[in-house]
C-alpha positions as CSV (number, residue, x, y, z in Angstrom):
1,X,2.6,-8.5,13.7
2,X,3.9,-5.5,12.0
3,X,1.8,-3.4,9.4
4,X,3.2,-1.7,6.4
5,X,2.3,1.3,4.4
6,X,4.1,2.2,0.7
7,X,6.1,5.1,0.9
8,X,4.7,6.5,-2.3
9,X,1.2,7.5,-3.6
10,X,-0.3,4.6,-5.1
11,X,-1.6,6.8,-8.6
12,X,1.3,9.3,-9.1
13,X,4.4,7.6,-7.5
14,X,5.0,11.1,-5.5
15,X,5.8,10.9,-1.6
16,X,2.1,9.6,0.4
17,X,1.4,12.5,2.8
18,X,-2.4,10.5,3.7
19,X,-2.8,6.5,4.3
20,X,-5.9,4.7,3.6
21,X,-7.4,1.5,2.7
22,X,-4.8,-0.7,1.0
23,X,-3.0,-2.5,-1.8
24,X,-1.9,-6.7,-1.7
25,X,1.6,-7.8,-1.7
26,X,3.3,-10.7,-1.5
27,X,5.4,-11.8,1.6
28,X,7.5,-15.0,1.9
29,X,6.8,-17.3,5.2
30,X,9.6,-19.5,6.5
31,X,9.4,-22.3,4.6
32,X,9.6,-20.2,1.1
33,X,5.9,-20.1,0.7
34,X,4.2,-16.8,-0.4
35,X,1.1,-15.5,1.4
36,X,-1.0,-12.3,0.5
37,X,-0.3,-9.5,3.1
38,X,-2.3,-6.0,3.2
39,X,-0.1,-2.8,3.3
40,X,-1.6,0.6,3.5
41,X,-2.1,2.5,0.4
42,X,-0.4,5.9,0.7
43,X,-1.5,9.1,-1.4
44,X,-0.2,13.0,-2.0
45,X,-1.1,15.7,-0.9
46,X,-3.4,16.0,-4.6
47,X,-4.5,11.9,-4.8
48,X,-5.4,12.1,-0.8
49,X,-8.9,13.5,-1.2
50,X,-10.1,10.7,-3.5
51,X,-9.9,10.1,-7.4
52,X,-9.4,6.5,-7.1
53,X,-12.5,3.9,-6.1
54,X,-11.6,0.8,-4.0
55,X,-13.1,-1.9,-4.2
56,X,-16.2,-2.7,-1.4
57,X,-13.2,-4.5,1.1
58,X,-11.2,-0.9,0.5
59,X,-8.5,-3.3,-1.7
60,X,-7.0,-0.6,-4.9
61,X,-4.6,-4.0,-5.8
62,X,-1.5,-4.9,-6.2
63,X,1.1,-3.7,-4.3
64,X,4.0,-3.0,-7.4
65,X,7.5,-1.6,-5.5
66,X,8.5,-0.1,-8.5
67,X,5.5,2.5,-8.8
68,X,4.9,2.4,-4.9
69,X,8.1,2.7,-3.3
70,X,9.8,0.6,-0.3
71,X,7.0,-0.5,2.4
72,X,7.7,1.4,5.8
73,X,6.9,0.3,9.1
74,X,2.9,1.6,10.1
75,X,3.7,2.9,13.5
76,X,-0.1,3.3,15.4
């Protein structure tokens, strides 16, 4: 199972230097279905140290690929 992280920082829409906790996005099964899939939330170099509270599960939403950039692969 692969694991995604946005490209962008999930406040500013600048390139994520930091990942932590995550956003939910939508991915599309085989059979056209749409399941709920958590990606890393990414955050500059000035968002990284905090600003923005999660909720209890470390969720800050929806994924939006317009503000958050194209998901890229989460290599451990």
């Amino acid at each position: 199972m692969n694991r995604y992280k946005t490209s962008n920082c999930i406040m500013c829409g600048e390139k994520a230097v930091g990942w932590h906790g995550h956003v939910v996005a939508k991915e599309r099964m085989a059979l056209g279905n749409l399941i709920d899939v958590k990606v890393i939330a990414g955050f500059c170099k000035e968002h990284n140290e905090g600003g923005l509270q999660s909720d209890i599960n470390g969720c800050y939403g929806q994924y939006s690929r317009s503000k958050h950039g194209e998901l890229e692969v989460f290599k451990i």
